[in-house]
C-alpha positions as CSV (number, residue, x, y, z in Angstrom):
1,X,92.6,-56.2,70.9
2,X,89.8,-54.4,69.0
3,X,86.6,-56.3,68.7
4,X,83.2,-55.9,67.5
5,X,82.2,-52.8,65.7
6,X,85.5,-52.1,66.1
7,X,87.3,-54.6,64.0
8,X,84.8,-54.2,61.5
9,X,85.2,-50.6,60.7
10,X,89.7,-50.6,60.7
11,X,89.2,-53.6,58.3
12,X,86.8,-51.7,56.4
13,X,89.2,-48.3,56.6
14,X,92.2,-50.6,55.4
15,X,90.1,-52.2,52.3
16,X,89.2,-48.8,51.3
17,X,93.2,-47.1,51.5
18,X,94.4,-50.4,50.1
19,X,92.3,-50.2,47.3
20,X,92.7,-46.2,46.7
21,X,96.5,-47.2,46.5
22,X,95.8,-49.1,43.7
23,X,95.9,-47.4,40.6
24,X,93.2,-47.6,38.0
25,X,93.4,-49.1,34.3
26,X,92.3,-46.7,31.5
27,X,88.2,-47.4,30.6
28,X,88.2,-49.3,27.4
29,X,87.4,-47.5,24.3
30,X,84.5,-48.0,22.0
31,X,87.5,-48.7,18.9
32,X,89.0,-51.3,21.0
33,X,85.9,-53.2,22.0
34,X,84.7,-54.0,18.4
35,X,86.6,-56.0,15.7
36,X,88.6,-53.8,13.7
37,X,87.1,-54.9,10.5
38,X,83.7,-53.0,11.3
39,X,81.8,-57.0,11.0
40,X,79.3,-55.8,14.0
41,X,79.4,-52.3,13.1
42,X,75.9,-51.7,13.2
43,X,73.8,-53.1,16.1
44,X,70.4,-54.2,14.2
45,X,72.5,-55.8,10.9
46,X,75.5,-58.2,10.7
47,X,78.1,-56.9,7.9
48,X,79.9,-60.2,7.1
49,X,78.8,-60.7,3.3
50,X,80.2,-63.8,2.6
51,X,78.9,-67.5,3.6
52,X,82.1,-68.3,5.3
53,X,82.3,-65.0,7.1
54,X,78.7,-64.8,8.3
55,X,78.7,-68.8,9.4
56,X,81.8,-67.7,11.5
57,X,79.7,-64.8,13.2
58,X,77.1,-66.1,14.2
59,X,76.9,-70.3,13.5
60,X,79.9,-71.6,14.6
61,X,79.4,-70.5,18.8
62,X,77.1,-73.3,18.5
63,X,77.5,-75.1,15.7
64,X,81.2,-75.3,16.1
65,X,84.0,-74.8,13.6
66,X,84.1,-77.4,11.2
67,X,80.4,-78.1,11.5
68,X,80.4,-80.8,13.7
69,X,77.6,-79.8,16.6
70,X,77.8,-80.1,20.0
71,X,76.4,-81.0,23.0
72,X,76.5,-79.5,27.1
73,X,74.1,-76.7,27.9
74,X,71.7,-77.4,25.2
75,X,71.9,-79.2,21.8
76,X,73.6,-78.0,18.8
77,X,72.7,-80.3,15.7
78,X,76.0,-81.0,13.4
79,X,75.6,-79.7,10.4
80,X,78.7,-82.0,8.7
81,X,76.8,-84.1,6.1
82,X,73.6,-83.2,7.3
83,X,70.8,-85.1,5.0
84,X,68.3,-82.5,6.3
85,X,70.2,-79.8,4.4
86,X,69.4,-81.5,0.6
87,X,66.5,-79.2,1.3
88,X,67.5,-75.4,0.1
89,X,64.2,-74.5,1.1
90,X,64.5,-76.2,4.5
91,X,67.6,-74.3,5.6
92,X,66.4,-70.6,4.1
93,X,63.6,-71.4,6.2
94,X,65.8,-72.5,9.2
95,X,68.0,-69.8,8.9
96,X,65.1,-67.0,8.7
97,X,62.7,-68.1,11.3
98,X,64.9,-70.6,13.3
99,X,63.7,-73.8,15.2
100,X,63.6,-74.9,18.6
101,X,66.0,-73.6,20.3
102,X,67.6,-72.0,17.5
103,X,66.7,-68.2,17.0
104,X,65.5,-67.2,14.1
105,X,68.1,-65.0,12.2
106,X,65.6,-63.3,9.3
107,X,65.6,-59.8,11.2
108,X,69.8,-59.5,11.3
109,X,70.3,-60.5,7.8
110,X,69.3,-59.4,4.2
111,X,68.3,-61.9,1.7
112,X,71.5,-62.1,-0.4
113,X,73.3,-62.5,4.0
114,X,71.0,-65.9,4.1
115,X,71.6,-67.3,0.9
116,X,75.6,-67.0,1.4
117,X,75.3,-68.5,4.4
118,X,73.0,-71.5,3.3
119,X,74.7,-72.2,0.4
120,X,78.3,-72.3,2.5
121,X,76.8,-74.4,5.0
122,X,75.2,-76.7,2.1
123,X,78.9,-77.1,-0.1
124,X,81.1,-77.4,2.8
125,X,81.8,-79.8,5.8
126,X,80.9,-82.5,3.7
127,X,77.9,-81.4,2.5
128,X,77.6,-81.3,-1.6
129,X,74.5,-79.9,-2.5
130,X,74.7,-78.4,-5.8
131,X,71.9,-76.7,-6.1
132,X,71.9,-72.9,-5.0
133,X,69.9,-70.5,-3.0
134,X,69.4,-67.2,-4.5
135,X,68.3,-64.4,-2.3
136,X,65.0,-64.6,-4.2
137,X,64.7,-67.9,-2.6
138,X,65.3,-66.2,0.5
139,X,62.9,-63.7,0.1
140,X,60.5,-65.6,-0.9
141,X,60.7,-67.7,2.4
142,X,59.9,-64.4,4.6
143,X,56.7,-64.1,6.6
């Protein structure tokens, strides 16, 4: 019966062949690890262009589809007939320089990215706020 250092060193031997017997996936390559519609193609800019597309990227993970908030490692206010959006100038604000816990999103998105998204967010999931953001509006809410 082996014991001690021993033991130790054939277990360690027979990890190491059983895992050299194992053979080895391909890496993954760059194409496959990014969205094939080029959304996050560049790393300091997101591409969505559209309200819907750009709350998809990066508002729903918290905000949830549909709106509707959520609650577990932190707070995630619904944004489903929100009152506080009947403010455009609230929201460009929100959106550009964030809140709380909520990062500011000015530096990842042009003007005419946060106005698409505010407006979306301010005609949908209940929300009817007629009035629209322009990405003047936006620009003029920059620091």
């Amino acid at each position: 019966m082996l014991q001690g250092p021993r033991i130790v060193l054939s277990l360690g031997l027979a990890a190491s062949l059983a895992a050299a017997a194992i053979p080895f996936s391909q890496p993954m390559s760059r194409s496959m690890a990014q969205p094939a519609d080029g959304r996050f193609g560049n790393p300091t800019r997101l591409m969505a262009a559209t309200g819907e597309g750009l709350y998809a990227d990066i508002c729903q993970g918290c905000h949830m589809p549909g709106g509707v908030g959520a609650v577990g490692a932190g707070a995630y206010p619904a944004l489903a007939r929100n009152p506080k959006l009947a403010s455009a100038g609230y929201s460009v604000a929100l959106v550009i320089n964030g809140r709380n816990g909520m990062p500011g999103f000015g530096g990842l998105l042009t003007d005419q990215q946060v106005a698409a998204v505010v407006n979306y967010v301010r005609t949908h999931f209940g929300n009817q706020f007629a009035d629209e953001v322009t990405a003047a509006d936006a620009k003029g809410a920059r620091p």
